[in-house]
C-alpha positions as CSV (number, residue, x, y, z in Angstrom):
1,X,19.4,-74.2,57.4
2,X,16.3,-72.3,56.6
3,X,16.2,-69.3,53.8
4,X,13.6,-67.0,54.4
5,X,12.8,-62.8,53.5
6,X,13.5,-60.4,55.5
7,X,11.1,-59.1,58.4
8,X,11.1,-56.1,60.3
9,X,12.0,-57.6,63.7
10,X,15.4,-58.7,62.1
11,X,16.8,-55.9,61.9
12,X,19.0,-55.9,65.3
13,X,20.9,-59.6,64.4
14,X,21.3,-58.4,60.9
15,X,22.8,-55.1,61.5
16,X,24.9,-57.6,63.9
17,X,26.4,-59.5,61.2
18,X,27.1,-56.4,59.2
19,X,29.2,-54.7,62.4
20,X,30.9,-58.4,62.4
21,X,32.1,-58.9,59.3
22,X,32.3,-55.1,58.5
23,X,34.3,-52.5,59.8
24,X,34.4,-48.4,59.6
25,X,34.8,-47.2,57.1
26,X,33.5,-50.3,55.1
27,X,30.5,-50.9,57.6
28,X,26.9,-49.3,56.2
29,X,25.5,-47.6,58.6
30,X,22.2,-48.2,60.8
31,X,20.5,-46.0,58.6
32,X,21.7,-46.7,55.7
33,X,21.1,-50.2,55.6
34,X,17.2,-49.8,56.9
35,X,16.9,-47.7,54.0
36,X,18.4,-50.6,51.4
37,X,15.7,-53.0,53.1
38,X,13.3,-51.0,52.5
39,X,13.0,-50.4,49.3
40,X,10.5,-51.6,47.4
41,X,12.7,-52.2,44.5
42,X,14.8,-54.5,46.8
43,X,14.7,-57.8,48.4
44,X,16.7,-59.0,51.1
45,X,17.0,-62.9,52.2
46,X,18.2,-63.9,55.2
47,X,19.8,-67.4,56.2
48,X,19.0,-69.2,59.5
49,X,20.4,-72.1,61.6
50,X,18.6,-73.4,64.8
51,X,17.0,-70.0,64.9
52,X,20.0,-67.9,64.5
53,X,20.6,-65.5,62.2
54,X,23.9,-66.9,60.1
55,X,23.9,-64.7,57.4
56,X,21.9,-61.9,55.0
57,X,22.1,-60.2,51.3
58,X,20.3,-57.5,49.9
59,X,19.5,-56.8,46.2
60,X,17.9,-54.4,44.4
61,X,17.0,-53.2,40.9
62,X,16.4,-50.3,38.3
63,X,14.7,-49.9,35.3
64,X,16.7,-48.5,32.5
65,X,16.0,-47.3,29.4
66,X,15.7,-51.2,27.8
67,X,16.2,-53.6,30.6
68,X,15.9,-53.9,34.2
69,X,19.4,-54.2,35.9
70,X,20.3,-55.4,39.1
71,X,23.0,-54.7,41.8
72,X,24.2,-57.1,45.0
73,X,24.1,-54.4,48.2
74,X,25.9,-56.8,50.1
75,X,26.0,-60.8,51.0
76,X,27.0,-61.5,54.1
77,X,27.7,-64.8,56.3
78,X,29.0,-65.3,59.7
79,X,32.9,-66.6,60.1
80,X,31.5,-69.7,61.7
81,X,29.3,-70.1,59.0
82,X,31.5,-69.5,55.7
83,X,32.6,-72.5,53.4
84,X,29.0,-74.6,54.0
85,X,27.3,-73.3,51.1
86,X,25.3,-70.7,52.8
87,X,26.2,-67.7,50.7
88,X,25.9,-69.7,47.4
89,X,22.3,-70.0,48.5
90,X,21.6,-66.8,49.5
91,X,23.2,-65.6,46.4
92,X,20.9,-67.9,44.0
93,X,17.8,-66.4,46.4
94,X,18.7,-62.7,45.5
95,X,19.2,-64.0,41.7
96,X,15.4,-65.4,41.7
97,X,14.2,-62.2,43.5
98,X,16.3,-59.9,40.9
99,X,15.0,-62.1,38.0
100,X,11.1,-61.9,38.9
101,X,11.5,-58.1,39.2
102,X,12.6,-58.7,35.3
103,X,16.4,-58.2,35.8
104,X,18.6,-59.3,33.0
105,X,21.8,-58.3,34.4
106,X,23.3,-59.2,38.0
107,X,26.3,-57.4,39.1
108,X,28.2,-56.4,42.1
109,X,31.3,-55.1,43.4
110,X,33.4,-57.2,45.9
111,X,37.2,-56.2,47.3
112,X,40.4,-57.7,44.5
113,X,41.8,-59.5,47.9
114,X,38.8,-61.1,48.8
115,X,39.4,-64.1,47.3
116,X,36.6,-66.2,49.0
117,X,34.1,-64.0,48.0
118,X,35.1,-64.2,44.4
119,X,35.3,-67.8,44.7
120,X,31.1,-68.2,45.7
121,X,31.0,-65.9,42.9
122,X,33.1,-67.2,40.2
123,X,31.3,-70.8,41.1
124,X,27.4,-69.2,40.6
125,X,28.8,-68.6,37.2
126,X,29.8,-64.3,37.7
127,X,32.7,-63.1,35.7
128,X,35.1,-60.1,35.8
129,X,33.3,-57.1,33.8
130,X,35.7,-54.5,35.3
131,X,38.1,-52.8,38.0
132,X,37.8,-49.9,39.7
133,X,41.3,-48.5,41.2
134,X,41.1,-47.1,45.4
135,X,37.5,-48.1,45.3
136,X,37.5,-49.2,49.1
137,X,40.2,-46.8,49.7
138,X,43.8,-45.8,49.1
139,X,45.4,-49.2,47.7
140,X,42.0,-51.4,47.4
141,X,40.3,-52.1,44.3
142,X,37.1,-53.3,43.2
143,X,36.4,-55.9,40.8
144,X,33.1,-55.7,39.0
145,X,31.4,-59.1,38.2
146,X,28.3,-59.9,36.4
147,X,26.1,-62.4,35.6
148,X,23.6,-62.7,32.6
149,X,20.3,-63.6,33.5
150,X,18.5,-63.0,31.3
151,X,17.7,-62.8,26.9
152,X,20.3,-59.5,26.8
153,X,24.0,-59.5,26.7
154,X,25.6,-57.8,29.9
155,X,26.3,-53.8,29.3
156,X,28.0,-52.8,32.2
């Protein structure tokens, strides 16, 4: 498995994973995500195996009034490719790029039900800061997870 950033001529096999594991009105649309990647307050990784793409995640960051605070877009792994470690990694890559754009704080939202999500999360250390009711629709809630990476306390 190689972990590399993002380049331009990626776009059409990432934007395939997010139409694969993604559907209306989840999915982010073609615009959309082009406009999350290229940010420059962003950094997206990507996650190869034999020289196909297997999955992708996307961070990005703000400065606030006394810390820099960062937020998970989106991590995202092929089926095929789920349960082999592969989003733990590309989680701990989007942590590095968060924390040397002077994050303190990593947080994110992922779907209640999604309980293998919560489990790469849970195990890199995130914990539940929050829920927010209907947030992917009628009868779908968000949990919101952090992590603290840095010398502040999460404020989320």
């Amino acid at each position: 498995m190689i972990y590399r950033s993002y380049k331009p001529e990626d776009f059409i096999a990432l934007y395939a994973i997010e139409e694969l594991c993604f559907q209306p009105p989840d999915r982010f649309s073609r615009r959309y995500m082009r406009h999350l990647i290229q940010q420059t307050n962003a950094a997206t990784w990507i996650a190869e195996d034999g020289g196909e793409m297997c999955g992708f995640g996307i961070v990005e960051w703000t400065h606030e009034a006394a810390e820099t605070v960062a937020y998970i877009q989106t991590l995202e792994v092929i089926p095929e490719g789920r349960g082999q470690g592969v989003g733990g990694e590309l989680l701990r890559r989007l942590e590095n790029s968060a924390c040397a754009a002077g994050a303190s704080v990593i947080w994110l939202h992922v779907e209640a039900g999604n309980a293998a999500a919560i489990g790469v999360y849970e195990r890199q250390g995130y914990r539940v800061v929050g829920k927010e009711k209907d947030y992917y629709g009628r009868g779908r809630a968000a949990l919101n997870y952090a992590k603290h990476v840095g010398g502040q306390q999460v404020m989320l």
